[in-house]
C-alpha positions in Angstrom: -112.1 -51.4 -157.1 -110.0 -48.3 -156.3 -110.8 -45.1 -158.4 -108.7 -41.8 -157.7 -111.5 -38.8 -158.1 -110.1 -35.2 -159.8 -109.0 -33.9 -157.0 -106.7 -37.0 -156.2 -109.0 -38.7 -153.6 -108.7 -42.0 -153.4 -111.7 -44.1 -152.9 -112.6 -47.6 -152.8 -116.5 -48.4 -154.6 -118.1 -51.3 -156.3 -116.8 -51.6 -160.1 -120.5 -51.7 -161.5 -121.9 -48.8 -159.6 -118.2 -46.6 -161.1 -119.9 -47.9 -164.5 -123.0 -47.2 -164.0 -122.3 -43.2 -163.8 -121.0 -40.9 -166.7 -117.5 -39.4 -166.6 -118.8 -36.2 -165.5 -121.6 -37.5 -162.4 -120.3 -36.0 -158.8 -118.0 -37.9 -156.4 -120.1 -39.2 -154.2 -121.1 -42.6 -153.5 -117.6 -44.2 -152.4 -116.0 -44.9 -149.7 -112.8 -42.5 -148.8 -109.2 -44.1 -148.1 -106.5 -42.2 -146.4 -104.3 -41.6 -149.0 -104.0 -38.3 -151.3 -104.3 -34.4 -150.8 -104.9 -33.9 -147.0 -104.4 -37.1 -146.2 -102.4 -38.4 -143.1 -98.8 -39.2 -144.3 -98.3 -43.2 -144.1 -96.6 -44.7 -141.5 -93.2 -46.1 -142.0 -92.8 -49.1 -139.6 -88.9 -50.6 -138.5 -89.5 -53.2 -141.4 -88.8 -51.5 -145.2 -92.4 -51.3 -146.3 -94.9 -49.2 -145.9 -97.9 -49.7 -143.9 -101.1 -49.4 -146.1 -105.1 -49.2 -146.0 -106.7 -52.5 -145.3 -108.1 -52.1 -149.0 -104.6 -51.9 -150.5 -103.5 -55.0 -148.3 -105.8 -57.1 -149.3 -104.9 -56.7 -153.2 -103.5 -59.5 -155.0 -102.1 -57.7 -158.1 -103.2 -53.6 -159.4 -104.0 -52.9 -162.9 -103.7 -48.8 -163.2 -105.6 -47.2 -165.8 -104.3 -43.4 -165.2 -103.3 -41.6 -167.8 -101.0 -38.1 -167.3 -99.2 -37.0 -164.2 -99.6 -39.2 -161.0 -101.1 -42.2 -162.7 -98.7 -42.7 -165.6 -95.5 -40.8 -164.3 -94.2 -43.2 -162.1 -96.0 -42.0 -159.1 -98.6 -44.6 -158.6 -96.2 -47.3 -159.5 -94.4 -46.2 -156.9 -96.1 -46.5 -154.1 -97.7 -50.1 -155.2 -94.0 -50.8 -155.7 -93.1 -49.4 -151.7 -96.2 -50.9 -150.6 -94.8 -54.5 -151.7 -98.2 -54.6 -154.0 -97.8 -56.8 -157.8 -98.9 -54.2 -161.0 -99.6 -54.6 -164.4 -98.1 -52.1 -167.2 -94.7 -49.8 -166.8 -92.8 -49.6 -163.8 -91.0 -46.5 -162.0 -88.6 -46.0 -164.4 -90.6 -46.6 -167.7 -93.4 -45.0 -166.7 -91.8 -41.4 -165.7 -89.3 -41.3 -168.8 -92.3 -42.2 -171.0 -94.6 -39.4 -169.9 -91.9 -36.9 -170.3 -91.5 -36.6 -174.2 -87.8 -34.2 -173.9 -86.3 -37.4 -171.8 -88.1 -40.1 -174.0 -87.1 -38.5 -177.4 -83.1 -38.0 -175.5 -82.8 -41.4 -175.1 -84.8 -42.7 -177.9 -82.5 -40.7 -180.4 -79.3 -41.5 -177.7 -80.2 -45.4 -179.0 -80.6 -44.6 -182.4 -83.9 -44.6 -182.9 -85.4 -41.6 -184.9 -87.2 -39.5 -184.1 -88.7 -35.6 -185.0 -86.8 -32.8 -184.6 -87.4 -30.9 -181.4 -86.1 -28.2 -178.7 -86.9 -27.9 -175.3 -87.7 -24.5 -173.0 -88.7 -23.9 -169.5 -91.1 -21.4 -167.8 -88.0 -19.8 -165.8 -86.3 -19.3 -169.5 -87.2 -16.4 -171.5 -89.6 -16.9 -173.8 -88.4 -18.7 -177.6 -88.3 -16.3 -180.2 -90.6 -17.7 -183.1 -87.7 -16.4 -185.6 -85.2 -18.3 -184.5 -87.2 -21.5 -183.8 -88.7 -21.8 -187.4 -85.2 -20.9 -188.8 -84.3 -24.4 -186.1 -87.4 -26.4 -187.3 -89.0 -25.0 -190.2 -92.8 -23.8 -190.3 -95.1 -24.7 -189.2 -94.5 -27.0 -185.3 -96.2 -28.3 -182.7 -96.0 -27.0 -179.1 -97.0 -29.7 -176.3 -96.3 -29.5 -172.9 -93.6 -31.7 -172.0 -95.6 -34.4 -169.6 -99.1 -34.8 -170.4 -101.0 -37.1 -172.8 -103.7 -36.9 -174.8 -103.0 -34.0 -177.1 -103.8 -32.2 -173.9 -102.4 -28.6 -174.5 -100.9 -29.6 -177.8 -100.8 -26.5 -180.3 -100.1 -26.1 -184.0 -98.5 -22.3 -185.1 -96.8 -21.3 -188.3 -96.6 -17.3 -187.2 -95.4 -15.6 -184.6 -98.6 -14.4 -183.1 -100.0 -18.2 -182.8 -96.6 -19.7 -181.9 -96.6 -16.9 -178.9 -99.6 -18.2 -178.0 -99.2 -21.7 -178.2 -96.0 -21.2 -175.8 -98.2 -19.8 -173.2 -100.9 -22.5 -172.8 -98.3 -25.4 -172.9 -97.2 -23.5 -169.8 -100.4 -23.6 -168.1 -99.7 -27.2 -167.7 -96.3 -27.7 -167.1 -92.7 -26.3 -166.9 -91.5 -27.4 -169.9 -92.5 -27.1 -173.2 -91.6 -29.1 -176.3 -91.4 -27.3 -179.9 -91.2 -30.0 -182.0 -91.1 -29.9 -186.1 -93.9 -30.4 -188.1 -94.2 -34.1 -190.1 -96.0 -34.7 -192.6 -96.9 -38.4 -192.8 -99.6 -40.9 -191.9 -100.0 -42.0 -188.4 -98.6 -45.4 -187.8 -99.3 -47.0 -184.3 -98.3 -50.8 -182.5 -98.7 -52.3 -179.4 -96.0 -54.1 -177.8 -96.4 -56.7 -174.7 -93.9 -58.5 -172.2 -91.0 -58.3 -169.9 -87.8 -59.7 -171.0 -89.1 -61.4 -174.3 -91.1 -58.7 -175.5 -94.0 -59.2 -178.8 -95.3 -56.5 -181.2 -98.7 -56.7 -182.6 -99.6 -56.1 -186.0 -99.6 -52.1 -186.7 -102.8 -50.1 -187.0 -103.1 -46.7 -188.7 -105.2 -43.7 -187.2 -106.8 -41.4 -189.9 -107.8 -38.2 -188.7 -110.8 -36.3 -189.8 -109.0 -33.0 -187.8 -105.8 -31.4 -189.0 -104.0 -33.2 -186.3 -105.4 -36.1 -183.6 -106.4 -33.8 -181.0 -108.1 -33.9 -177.8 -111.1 -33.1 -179.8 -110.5 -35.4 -182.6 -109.5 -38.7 -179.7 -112.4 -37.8 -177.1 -114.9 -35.2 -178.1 -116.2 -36.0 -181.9 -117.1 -39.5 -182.5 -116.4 -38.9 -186.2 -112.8 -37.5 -185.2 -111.1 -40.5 -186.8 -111.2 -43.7 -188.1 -109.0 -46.8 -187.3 -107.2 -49.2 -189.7 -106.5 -52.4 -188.3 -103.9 -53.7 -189.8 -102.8 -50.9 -191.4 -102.4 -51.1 -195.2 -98.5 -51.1 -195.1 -96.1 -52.8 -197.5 -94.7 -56.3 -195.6 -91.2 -54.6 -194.8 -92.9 -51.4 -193.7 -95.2 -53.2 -191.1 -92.1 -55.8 -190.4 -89.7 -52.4 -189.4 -92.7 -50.9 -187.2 -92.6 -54.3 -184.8 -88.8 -53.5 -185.3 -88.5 -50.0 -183.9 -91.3 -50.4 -181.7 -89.5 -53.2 -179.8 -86.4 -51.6 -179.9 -87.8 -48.2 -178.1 -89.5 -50.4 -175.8 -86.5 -51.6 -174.8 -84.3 -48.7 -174.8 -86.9 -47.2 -172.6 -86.9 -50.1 -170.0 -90.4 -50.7 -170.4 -92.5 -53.8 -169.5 -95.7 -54.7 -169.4 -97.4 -52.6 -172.1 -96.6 -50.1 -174.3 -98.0 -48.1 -177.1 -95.6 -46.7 -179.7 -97.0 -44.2 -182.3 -95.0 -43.3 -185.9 -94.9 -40.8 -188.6 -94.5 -42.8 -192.0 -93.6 -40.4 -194.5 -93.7 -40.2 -198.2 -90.5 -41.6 -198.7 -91.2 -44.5 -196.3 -89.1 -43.3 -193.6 -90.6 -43.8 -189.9 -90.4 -41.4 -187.2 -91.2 -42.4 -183.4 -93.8 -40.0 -182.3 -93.7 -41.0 -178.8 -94.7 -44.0 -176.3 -97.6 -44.5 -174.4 -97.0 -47.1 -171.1 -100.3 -47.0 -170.5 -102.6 -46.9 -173.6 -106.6 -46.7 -174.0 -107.8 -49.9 -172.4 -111.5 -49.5 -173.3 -112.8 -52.8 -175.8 -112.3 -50.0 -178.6 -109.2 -48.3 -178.0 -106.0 -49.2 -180.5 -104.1 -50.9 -177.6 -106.6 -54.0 -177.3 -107.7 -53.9 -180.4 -104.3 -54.1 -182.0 -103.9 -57.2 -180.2 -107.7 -58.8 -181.0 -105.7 -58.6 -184.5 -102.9 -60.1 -183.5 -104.7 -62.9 -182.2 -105.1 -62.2 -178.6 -108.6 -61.5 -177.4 -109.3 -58.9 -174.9 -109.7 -61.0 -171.8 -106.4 -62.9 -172.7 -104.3 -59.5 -172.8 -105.8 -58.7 -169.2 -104.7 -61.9 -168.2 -101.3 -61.9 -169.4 -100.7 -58.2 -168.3 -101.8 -59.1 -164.6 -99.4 -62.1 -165.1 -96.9 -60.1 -166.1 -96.8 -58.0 -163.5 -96.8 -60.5 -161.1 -93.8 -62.7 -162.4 -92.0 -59.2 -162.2 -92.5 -58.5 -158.9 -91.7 -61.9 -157.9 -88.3 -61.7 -159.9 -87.8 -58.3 -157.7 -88.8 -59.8 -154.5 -85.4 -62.0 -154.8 -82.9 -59.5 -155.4 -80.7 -58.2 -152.6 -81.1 -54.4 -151.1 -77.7 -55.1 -148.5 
């Protein structure tokens, strides 16, 4: 097993000991690779691959479980992708425009596919004016930063004094910002799985116990929220969930996996939140359990993910690069 620490080490250890410590128990006990922050730079041989650590070489297919930037943006796939080396979930492409909600909402709404309301700014801008945004969006919104996950910076403001705020800590963790409008609705999510011939599972509702699904509300209070699997939908509800959810999955160029989250408002209209490439994996995250209710048991979906990203790096092995 290869874990990458919080300070983007990358070390190789034995998969009980990693779950045999909490989250928050000190680095030590693995092995060191050199690859990361003040690491040697790889060497690039006359043939077009990289030379890797004898760890990575002796992989038969990777299964990343990163979440944010340089696990889910593309990074990651990217060099298991140089390094000739078979991985489940998104690839390059799916992975980076999914983590980056202004590009996935552009092209989601470029394909038709609706979505909330939003504007973009960047740190080197000046700042929005909260007058002219609610005018835009209404009152109140939600500020995230533009390429994290897990509600991680995500702010609610309906004044100018909050909104001001809210600007500032999205920009503690990235460059750009996304003020998107408020929806009111119930919070609609299904998992979708495959490459060419994609499946969606049955839909599943989150219920939070917060005014929104925070980072609190997801990972700090075990009474947070509840999950409804399957979601108590109306049959042509649930049937245009699987529709839109395989229609942003492909209009994203995803494979693998994929998450897609809704807003169904009052009036039955559905709203694509966003799209997670690489959702919870845990045994009672939505992802997996989504498809336990679809009828595909947790060590089956690991099986068919690892196959799937083998069969597509086998169909990319045969292309031509002259």
């Amino acid at each position: 097993m290869l874990r990458i620490d919080r300070h983007g080490s990358w070390r190789r250890e034995d998969p009980d000991a990693f779950l045999a410590r909490t989250l928050l128990a000190d680095e030590g006990g693995a092995a060191e690779l050199p690859l990361g922050p003040g690491a040697p730079r790889l060497d690039l041989p006359e043939r077009p691959s990289v030379s890797t650590p004898d760890a990575l070489q002796m992989l038969d297919v990777v299964f990343p479980v990163l979440h944010g930037p340089y696990g889910e943006d593309g990074s990651v796939q990217g060099l298991l992708k140089t390094a000739g080396i078979p991985f489940a979930g998104p690839g390059v492409l799916a992975a980076a425009v999914g983590l980056d909600k202004d590009v996935m909402k552009r092209l989601l709404r470029a394909a038709g596919i609706p979505v909330a309301d939003f504007r973009v700014a960047h740190a080197a801008d000046p700042r929005p004016a909260w007058d002219a945004i609610a005018a835009q969006l209404g009152s109140p919104v939600f500020v995230k930063p533009a390429n994290l996950g897990s509600s991680v910076g995500i702010h609610k403001a309906a004044a100018a004094g909050p909104f001001a705020d809210a600007v500032e800590r999205a920009f503690a963790y990235d460059s750009k910002i996304l003020i998107e409008r408020a929806i009111a609705g119930r919070e609609i999510e299904c998992a979708v799985l495959g490459n060419d011939q994609p499946i969606a599972s049955v839909p599943g509702e989150v219920i939070p116990h917060h005014e929104f699904y925070s980072y609190e509300a997801k990972y700090l209070d075990d009474d947070g929220a509840e999950l409804a699997i399957p979601a108590d939908l109306e049959p042509s509800v649930a049937a245009r969930t699987r529709e839109l959810s395989l229609a942003a999955y492909r209009a994203l160029c995803c494979d693998g996996m994929a998450r897609v989250d809704f807003f169904l408002q009052d009036d039955g209209a559905l709203l694509v939140n966003e799209i997670n490439t690489i959702p919870g994996f845990t045994r009672i995250s939505m992802y997996p359990k989504l498809w336990e209710a679809s009828g595909i048991p947790y060590s089956e979906l690991i099986e068919r993910l690892l196959r799937l990203g083998i069969e597509r790096h086998e169909r990319e092995s045969t292309l031509r690069s002259d």
